[in-house]
N, CA and C atoms of all chains as a GROMACS GRO file, in nm:
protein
  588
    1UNK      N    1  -6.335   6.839   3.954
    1UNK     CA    2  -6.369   6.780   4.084
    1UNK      C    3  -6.450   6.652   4.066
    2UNK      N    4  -6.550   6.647   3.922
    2UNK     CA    5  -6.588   6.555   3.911
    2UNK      C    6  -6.555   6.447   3.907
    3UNK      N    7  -6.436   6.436   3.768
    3UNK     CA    8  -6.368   6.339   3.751
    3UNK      C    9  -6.255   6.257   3.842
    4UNK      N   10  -6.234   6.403   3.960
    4UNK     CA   11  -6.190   6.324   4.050
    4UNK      C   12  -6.242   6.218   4.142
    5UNK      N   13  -6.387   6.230   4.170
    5UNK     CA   14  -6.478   6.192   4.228
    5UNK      C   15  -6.504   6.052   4.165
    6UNK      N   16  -6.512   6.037   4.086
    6UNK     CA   17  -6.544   5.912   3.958
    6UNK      C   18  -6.443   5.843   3.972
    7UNK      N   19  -6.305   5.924   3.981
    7UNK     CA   20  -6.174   5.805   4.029
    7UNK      C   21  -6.199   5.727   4.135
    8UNK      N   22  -6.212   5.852   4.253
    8UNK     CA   23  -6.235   5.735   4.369
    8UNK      C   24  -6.294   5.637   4.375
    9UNK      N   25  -6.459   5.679   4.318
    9UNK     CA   26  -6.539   5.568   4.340
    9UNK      C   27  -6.463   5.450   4.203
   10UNK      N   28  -6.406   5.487   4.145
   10UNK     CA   29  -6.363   5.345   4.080
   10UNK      C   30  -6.245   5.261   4.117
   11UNK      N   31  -6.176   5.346   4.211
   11UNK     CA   32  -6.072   5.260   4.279
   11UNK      C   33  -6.123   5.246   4.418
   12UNK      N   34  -6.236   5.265   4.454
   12UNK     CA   35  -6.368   5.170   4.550
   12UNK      C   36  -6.364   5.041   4.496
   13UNK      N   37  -6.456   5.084   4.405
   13UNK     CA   38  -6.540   4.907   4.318
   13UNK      C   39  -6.410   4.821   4.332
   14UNK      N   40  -6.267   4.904   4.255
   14UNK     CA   41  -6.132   4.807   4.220
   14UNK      C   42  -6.130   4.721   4.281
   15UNK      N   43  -6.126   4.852   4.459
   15UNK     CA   44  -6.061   4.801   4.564
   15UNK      C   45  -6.120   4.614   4.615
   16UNK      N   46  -6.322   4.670   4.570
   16UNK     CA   47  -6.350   4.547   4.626
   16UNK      C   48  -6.392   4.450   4.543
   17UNK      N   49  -6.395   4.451   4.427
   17UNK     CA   50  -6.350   4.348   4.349
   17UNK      C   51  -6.232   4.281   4.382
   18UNK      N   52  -6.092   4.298   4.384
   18UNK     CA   53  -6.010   4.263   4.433
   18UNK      C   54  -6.005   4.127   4.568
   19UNK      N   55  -6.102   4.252   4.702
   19UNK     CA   56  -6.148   4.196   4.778
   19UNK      C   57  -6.193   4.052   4.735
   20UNK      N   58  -6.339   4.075   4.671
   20UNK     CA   59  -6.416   3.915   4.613
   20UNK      C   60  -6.344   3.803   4.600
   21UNK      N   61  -6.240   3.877   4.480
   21UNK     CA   62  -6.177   3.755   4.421
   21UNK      C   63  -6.039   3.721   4.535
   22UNK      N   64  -6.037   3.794   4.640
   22UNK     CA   65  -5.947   3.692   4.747
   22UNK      C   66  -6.034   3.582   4.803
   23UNK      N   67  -6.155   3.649   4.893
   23UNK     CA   68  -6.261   3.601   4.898
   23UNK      C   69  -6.284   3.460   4.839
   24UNK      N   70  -6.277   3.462   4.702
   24UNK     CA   71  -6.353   3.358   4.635
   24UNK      C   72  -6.213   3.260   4.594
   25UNK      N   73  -6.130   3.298   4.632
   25UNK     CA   74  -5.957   3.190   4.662
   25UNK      C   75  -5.994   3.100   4.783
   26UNK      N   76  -6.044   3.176   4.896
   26UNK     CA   77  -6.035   3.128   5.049
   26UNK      C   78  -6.152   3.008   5.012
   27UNK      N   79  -6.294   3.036   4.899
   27UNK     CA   80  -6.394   2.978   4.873
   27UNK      C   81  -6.323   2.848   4.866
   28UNK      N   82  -6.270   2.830   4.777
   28UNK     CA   83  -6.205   2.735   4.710
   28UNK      C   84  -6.091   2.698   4.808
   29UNK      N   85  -6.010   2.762   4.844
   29UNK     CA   86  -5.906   2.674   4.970
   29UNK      C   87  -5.945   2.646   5.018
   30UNK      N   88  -6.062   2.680   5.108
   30UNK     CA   89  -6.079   2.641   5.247
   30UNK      C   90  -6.067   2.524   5.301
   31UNK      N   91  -5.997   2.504   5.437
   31UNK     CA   92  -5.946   2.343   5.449
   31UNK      C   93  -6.082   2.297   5.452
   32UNK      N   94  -6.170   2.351   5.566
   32UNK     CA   95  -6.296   2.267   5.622
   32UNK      C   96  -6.361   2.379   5.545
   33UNK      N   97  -6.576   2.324   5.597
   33UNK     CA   98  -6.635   2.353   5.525
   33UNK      C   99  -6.667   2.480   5.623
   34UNK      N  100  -6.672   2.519   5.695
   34UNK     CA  101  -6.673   2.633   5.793
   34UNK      C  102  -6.606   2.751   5.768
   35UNK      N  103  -6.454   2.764   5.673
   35UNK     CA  104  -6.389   2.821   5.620
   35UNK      C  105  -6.466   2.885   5.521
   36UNK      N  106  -6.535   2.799   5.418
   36UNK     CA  107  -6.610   2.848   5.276
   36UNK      C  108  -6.743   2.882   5.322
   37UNK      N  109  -6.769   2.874   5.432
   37UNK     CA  110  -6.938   2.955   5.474
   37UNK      C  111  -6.841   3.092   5.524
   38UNK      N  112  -6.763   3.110   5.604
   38UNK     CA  113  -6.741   3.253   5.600
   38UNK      C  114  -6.673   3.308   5.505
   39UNK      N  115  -6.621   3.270   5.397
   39UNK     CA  116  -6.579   3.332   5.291
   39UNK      C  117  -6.711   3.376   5.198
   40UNK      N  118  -6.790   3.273   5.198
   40UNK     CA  119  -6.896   3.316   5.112
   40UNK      C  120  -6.974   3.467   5.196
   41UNK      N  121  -6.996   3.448   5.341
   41UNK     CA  122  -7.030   3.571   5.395
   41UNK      C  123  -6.979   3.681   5.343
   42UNK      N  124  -6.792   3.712   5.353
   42UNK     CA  125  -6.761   3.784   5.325
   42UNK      C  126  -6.791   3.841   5.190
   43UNK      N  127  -6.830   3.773   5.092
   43UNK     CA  128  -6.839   3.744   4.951
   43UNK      C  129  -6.957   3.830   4.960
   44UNK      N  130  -7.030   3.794   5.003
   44UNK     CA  131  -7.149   3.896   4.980
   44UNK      C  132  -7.183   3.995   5.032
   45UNK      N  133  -7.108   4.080   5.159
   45UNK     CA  134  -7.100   4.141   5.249
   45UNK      C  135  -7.007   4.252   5.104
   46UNK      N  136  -6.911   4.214   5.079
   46UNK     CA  137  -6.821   4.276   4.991
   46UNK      C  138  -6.900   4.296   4.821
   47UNK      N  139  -6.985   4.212   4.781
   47UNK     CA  140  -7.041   4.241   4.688
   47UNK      C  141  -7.162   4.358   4.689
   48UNK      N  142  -7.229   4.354   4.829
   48UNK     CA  143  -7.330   4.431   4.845
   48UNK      C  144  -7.228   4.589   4.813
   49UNK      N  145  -7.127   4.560   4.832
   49UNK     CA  146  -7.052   4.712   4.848
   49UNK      C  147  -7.028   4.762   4.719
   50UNK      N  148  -6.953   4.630   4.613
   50UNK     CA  149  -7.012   4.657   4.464
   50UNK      C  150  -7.072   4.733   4.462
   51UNK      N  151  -7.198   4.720   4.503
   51UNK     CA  152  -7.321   4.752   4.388
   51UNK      C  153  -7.333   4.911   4.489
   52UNK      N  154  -7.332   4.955   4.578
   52UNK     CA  155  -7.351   5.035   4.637
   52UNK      C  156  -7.260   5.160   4.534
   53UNK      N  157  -7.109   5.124   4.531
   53UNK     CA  158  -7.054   5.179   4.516
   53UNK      C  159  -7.086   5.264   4.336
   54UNK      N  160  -7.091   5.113   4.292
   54UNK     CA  161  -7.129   5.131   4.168
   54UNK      C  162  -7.294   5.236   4.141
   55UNK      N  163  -7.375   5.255   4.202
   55UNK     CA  164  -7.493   5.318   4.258
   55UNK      C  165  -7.437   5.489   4.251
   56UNK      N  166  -7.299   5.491   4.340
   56UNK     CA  167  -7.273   5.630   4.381
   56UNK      C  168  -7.225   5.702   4.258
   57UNK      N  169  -7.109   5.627   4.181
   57UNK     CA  170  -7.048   5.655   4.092
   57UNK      C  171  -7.191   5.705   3.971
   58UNK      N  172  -7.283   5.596   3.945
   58UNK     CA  173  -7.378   5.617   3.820
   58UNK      C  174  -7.484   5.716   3.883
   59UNK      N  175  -7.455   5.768   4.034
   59UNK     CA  176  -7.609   5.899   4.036
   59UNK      C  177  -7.706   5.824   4.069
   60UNK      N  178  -7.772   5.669   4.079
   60UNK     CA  179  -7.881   5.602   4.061
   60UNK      C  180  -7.908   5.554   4.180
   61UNK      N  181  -8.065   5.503   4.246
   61UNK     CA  182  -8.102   5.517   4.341
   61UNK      C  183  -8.152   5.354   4.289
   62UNK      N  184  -8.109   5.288   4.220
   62UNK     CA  185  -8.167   5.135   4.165
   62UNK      C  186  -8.108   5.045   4.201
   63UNK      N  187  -7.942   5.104   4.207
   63UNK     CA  188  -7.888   4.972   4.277
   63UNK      C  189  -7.836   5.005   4.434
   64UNK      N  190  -7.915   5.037   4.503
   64UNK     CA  191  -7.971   5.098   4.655
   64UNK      C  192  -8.081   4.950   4.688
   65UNK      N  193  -8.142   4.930   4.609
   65UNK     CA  194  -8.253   4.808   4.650
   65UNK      C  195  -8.200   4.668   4.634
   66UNK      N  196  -8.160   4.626   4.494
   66UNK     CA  197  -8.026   4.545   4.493
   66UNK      C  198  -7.943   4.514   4.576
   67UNK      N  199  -7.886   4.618   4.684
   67UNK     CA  200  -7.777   4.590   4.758
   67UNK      C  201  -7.839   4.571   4.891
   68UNK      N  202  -7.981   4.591   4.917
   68UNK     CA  203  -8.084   4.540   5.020
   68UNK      C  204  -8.144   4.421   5.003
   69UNK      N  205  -8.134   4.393   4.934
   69UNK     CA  206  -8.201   4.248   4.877
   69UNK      C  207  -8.081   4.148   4.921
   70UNK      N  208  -7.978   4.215   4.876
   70UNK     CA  209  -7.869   4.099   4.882
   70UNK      C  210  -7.809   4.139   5.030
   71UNK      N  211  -7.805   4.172   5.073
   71UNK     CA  212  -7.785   4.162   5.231
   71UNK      C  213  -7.890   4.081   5.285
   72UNK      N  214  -8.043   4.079   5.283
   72UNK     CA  215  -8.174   4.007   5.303
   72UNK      C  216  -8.117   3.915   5.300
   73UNK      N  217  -8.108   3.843   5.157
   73UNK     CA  218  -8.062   3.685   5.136
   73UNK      C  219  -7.926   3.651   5.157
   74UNK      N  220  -7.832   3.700   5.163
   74UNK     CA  221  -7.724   3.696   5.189
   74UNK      C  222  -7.701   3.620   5.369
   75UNK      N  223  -7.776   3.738   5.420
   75UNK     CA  224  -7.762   3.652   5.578
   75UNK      C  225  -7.865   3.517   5.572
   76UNK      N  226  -7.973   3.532   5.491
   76UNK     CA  227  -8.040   3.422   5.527
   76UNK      C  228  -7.982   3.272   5.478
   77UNK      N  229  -7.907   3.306   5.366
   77UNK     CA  230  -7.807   3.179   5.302
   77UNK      C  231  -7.700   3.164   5.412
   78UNK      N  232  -7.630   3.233   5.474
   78UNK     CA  233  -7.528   3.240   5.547
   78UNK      C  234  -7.565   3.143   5.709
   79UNK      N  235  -7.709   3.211   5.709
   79UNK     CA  236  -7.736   3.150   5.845
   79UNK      C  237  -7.771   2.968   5.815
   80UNK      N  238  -7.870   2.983   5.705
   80UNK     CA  239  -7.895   2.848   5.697
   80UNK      C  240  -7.760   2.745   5.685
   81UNK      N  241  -7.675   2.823   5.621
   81UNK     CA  242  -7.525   2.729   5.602
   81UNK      C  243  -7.483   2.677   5.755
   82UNK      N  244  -7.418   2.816   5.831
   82UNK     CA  245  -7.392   2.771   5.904
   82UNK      C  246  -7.466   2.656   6.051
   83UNK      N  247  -7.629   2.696   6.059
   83UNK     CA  248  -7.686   2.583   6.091
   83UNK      C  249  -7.693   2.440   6.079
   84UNK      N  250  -7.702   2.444   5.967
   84UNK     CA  251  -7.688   2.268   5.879
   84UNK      C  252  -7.554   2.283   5.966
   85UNK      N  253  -7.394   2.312   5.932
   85UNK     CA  254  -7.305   2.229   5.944
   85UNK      C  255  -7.304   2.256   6.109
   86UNK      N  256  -7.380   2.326   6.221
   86UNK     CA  257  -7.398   2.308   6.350
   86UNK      C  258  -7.482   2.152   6.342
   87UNK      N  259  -7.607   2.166   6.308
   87UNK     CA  260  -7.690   2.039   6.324
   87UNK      C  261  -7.706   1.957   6.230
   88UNK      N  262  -7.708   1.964   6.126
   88UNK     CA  263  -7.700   1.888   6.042
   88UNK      C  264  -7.866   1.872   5.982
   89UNK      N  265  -7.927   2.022   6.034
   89UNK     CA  266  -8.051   1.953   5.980
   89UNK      C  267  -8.091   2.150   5.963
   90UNK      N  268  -8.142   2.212   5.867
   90UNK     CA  269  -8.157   2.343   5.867
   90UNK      C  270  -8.258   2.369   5.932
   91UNK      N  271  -8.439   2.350   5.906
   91UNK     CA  272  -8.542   2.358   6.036
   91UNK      C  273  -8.536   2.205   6.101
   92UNK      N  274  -8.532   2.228   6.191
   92UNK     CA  275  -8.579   2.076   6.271
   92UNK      C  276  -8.744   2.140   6.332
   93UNK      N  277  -8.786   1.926   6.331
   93UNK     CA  278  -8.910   1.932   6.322
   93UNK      C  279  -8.923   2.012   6.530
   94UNK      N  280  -7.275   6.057   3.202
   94UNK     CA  281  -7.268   5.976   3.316
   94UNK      C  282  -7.309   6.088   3.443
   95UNK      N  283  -7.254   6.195   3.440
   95UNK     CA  284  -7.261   6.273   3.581
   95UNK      C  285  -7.288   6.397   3.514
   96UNK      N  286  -7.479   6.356   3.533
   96UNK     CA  287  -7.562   6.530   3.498
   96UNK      C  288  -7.590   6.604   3.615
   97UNK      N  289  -7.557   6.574   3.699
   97UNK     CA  290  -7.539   6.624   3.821
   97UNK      C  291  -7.423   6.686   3.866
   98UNK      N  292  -7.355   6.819   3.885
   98UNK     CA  293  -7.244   6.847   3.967
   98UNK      C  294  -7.234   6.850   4.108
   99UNK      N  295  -7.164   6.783   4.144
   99UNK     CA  296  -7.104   6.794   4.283
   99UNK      C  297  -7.012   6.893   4.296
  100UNK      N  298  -7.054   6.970   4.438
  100UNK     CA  299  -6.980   7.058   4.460
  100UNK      C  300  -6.868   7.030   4.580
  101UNK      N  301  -6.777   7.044   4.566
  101UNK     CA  302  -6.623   7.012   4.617
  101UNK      C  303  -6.658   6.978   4.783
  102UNK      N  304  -6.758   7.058   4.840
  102UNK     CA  305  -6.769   7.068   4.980
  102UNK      C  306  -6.848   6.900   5.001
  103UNK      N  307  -6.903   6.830   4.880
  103UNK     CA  308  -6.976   6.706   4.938
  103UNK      C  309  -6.868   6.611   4.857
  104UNK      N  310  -6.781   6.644   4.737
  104UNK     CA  311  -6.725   6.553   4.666
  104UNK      C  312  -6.603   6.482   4.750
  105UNK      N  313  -6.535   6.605   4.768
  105UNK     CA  314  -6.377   6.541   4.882
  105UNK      C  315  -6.421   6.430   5.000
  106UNK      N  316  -6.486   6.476   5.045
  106UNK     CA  317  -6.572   6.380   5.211
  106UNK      C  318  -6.605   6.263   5.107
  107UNK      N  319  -6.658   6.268   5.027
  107UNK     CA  320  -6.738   6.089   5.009
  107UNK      C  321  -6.591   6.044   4.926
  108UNK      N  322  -6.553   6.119   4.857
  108UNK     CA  323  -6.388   6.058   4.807
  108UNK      C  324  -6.308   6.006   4.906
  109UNK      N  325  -6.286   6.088   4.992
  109UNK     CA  326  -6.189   6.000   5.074
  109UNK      C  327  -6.312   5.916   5.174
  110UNK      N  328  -6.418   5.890   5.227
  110UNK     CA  329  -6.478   5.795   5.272
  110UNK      C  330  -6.455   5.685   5.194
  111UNK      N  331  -6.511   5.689   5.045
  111UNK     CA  332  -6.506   5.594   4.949
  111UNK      C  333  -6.354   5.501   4.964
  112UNK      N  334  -6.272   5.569   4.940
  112UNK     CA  335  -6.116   5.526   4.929
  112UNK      C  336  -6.118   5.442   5.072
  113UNK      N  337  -6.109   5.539   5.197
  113UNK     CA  338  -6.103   5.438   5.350
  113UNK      C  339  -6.174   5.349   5.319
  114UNK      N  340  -6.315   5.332   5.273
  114UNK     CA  341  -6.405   5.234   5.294
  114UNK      C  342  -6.320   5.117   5.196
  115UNK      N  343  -6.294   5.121   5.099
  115UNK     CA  344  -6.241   5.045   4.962
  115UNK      C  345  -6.112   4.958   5.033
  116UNK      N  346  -5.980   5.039   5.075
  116UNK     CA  347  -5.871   4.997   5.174
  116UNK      C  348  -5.880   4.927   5.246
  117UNK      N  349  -6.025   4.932   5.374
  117UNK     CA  350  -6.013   4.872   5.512
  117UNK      C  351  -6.102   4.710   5.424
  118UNK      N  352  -6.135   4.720   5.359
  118UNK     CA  353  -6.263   4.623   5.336
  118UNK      C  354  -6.125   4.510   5.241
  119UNK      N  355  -6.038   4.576   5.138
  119UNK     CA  356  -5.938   4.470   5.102
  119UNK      C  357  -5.838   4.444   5.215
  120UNK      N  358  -5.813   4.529   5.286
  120UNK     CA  359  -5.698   4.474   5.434
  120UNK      C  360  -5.790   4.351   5.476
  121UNK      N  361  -5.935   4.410   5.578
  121UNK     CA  362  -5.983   4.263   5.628
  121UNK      C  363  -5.996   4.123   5.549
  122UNK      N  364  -6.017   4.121   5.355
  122UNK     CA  365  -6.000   4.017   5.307
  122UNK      C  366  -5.861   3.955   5.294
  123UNK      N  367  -5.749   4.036   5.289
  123UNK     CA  368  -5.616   4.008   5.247
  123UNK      C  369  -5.582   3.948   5.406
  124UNK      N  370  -5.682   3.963   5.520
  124UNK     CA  371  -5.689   3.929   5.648
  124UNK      C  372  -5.712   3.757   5.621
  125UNK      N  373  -5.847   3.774   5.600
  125UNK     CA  374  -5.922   3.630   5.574
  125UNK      C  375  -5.840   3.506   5.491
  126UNK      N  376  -5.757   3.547   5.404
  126UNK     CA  377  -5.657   3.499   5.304
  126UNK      C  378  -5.552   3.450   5.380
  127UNK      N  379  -5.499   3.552   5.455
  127UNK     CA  380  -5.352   3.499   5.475
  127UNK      C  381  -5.308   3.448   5.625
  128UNK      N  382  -5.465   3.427   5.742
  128UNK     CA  383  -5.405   3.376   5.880
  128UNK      C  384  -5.428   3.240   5.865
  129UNK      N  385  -5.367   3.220   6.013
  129UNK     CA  386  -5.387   3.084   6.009
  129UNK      C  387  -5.512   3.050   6.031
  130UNK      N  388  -5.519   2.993   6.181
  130UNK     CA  389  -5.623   2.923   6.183
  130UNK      C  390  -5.763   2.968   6.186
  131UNK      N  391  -5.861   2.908   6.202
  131UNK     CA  392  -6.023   2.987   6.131
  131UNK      C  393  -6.018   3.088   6.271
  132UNK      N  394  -6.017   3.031   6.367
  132UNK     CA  395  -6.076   3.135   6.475
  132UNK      C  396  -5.999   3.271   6.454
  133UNK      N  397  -5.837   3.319   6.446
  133UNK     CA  398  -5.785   3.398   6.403
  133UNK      C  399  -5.841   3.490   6.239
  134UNK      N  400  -5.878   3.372   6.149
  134UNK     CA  401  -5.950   3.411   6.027
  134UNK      C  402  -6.128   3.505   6.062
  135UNK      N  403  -6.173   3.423   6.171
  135UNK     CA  404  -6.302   3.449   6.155
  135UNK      C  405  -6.321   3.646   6.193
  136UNK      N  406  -6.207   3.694   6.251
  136UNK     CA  407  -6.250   3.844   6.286
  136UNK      C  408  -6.212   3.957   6.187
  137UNK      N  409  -6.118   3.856   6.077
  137UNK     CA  410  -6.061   3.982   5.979
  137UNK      C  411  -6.159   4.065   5.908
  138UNK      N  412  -6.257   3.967   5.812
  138UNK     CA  413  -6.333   4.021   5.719
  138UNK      C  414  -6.462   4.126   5.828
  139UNK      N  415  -6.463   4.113   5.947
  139UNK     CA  416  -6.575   4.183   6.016
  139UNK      C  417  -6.526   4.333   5.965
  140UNK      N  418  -6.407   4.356   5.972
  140UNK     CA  419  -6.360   4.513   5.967
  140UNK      C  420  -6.402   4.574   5.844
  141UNK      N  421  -6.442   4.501   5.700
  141UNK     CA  422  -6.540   4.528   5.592
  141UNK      C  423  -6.678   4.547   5.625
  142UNK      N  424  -6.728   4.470   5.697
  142UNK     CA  425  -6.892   4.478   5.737
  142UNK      C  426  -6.923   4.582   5.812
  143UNK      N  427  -6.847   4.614   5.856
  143UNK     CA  428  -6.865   4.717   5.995
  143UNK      C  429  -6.833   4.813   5.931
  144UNK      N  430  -6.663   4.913   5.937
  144UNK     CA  431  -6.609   5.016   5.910
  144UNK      C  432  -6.586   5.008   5.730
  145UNK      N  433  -6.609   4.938   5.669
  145UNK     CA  434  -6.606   4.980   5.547
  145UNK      C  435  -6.735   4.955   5.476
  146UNK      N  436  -6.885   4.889   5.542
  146UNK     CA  437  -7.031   4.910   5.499
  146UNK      C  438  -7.006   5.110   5.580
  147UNK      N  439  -6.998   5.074   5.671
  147UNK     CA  440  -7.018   5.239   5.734
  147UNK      C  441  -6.955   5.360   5.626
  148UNK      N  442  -6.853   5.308   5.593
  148UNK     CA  443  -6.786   5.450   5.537
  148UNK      C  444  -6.870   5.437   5.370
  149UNK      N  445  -6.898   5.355   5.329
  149UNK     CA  446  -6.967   5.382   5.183
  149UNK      C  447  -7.089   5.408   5.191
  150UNK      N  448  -7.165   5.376   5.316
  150UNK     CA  449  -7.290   5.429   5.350
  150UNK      C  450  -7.302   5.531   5.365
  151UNK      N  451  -7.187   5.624   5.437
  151UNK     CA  452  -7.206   5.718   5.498
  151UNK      C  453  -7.201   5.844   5.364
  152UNK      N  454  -7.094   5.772   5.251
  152UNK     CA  455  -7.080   5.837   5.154
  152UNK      C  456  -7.178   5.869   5.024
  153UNK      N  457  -7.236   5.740   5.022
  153UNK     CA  458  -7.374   5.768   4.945
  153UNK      C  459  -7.519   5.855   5.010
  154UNK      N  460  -7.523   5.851   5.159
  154UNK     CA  461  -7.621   5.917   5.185
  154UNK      C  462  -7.572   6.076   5.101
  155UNK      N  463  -7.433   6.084   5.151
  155UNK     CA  464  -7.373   6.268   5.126
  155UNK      C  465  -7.405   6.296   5.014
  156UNK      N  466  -7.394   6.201   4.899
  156UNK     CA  467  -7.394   6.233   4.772
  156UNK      C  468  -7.558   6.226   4.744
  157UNK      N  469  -7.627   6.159   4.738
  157UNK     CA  470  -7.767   6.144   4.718
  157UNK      C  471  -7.872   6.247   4.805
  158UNK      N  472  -7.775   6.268   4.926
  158UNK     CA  473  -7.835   6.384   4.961
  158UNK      C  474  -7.812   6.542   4.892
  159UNK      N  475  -7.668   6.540   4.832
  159UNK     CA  476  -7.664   6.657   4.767
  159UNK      C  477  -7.694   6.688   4.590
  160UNK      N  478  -7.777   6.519   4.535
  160UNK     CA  479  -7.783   6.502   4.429
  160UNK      C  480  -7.941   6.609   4.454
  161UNK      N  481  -8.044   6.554   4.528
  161UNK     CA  482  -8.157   6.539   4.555
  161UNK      C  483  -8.194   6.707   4.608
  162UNK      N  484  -8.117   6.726   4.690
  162UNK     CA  485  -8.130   6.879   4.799
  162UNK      C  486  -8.231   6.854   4.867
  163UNK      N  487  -8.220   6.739   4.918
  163UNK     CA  488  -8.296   6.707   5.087
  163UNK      C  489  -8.202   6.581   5.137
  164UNK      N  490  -8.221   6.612   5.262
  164UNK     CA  491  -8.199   6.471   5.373
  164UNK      C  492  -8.226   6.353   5.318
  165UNK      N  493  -8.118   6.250   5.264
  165UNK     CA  494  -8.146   6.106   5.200
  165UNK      C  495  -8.084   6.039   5.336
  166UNK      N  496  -8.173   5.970   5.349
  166UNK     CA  497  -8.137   5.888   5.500
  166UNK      C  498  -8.169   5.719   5.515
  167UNK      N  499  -8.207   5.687   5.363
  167UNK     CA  500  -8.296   5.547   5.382
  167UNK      C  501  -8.155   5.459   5.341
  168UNK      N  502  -8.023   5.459   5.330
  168UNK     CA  503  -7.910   5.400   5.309
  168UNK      C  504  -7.905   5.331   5.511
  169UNK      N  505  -7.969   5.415   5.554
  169UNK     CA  506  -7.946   5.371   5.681
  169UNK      C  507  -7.987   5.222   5.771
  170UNK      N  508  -8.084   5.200   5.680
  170UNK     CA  509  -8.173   5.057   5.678
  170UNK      C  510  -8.055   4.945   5.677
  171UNK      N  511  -7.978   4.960   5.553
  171UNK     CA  512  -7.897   4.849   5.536
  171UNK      C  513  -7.758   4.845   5.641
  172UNK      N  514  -7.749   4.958   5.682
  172UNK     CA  515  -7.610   4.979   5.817
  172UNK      C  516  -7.711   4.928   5.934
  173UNK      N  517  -7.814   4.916   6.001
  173UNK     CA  518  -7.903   4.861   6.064
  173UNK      C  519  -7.887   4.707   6.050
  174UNK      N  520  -7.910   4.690   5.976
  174UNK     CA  521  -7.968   4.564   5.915
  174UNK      C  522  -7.856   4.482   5.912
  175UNK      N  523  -7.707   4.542   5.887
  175UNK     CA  524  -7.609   4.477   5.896
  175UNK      C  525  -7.565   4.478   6.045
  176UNK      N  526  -7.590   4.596   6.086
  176UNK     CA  527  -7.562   4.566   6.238
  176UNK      C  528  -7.601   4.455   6.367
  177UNK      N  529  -7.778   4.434   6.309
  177UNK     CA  530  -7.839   4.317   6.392
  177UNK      C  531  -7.767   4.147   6.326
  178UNK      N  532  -7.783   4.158   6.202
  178UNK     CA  533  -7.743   4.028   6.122
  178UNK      C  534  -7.588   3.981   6.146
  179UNK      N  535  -7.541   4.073   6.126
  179UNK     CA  536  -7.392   4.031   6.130
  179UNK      C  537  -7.325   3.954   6.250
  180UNK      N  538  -7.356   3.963   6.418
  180UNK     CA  539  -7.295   3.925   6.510
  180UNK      C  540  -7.364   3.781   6.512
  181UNK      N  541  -7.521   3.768   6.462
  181UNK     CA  542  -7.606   3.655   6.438
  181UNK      C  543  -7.504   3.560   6.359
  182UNK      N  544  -7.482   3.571   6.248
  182UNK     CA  545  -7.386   3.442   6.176
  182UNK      C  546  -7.253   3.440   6.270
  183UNK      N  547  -7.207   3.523   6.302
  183UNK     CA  548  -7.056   3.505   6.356
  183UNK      C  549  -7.095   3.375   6.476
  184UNK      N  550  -7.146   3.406   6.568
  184UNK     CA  551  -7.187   3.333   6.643
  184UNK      C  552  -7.224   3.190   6.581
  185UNK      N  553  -7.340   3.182   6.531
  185UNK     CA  554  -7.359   3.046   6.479
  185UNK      C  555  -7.211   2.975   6.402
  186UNK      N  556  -7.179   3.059   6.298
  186UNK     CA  557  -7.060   2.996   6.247
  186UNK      C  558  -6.934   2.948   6.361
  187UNK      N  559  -6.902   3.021   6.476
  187UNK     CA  560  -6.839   3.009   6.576
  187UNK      C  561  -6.873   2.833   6.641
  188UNK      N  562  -6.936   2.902   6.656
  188UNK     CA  563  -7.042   2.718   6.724
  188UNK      C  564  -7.052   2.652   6.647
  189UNK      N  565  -7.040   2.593   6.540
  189UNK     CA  566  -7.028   2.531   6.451
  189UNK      C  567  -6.903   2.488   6.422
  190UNK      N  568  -6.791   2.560   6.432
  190UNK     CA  569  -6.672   2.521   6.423
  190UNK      C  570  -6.644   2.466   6.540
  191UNK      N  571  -6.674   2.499   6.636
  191UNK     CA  572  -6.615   2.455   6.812
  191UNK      C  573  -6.713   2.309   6.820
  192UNK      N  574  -6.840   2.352   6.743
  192UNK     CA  575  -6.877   2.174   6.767
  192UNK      C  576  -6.786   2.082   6.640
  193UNK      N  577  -6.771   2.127   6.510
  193UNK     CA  578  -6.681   2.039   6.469
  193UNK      C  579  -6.560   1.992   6.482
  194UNK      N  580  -6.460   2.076   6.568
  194UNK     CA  581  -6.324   2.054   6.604
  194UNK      C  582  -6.373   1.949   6.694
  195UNK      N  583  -6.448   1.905   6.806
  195UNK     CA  584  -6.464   1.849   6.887
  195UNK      C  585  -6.455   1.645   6.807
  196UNK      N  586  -6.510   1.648   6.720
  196UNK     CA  587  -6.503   1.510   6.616
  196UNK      C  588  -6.420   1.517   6.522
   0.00000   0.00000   0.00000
């Protein structure tokens, strides 16, 4: 039952690895720059799941904080992106 | 790797959570990849943030709760946390595109 368990969670991670690296195609296509701020969202939205997943599979409660951290900064990079290319200025005075 | 046994009644549930969660989260990118235009693009990848943060959340509490043999509930912070944050960028990024199409 275990090892079945260990499958799943590794055709999890597969699944979103996979994910990333579409993700990180769209990074790089994107016509405009609005395209590569929500790809990068997704990018990290999907990485936080990485590590989660990877967390379940190893038993460990370490990369639980990791995947809080990067959600933290994750929106805060995300927001500042998309601000700048709203105003063109990230705090205004 | 696994000094812990799981017993079948918590393993199956986070297996197949794990799997849904893994599926819906590459559909919404294989989403983001292949529409056209951004506004059509911008709702695919939400179905990862939402229903596939939910289903791996939901699956690690099960397991950490049955690693532990108490109520693990602090996975819940980050389904929170994604819940307030997430409609926050959509929006800004939204407006941002609708002011740049405009020039």
């Amino acid at each position: 039952m275990n090892q079945l368990f260990d499958l799943a969670a590794g055709f999890a991670a597969l699944c979103f690895m996979v994910a990333m690296s579409l993700a990180l195609v769209r990074v790089f296509r994107g016509p405009r720059a609005h395209d590569r701020v929500l790809a990068f969202d997704t990018l990290y939205i999907t990485g936080m799941l990485t590590l989660l997943t990877i967390g379940i599979r190893a038993r460990s409660t370490v990369y639980f904080d990791m995947a809080l951290l990067i959600a933290l900064f994750g929106f805060i990079g995300s927001t500042a992106l998309a601000k700048f290319l709203l105003r063109g200025e990230v705090i205004e005075p | 790797m696994t000094e812990a046994e799981l017993s079948p009644w918590v393993a199956v549930p986070a297996a197949i959570l794990l799997i849904s969660g893994g599926l819906l989260t590459l559909i919404g990118t294989v989403g983001l990849l292949r529409l056209r235009s951004f506004y059509a693009r911008m709702h695919a990848p939400t179905m990862g943030a939402t229903l596939g943060t939910g289903c791996v959340i939901v699956a690690s509490m099960l397991v950490s709760s049955a690693i532990t043999h108490r109520p693990v509930i602090h996975e819940l912070v980050i389904s929170a946390f994604l819940t307030m944050t997430a409609p926050v960028t959509a929006i800004l990024l939204m407006r941002a595109a609708r002011s740049r199409a405009k020039d």
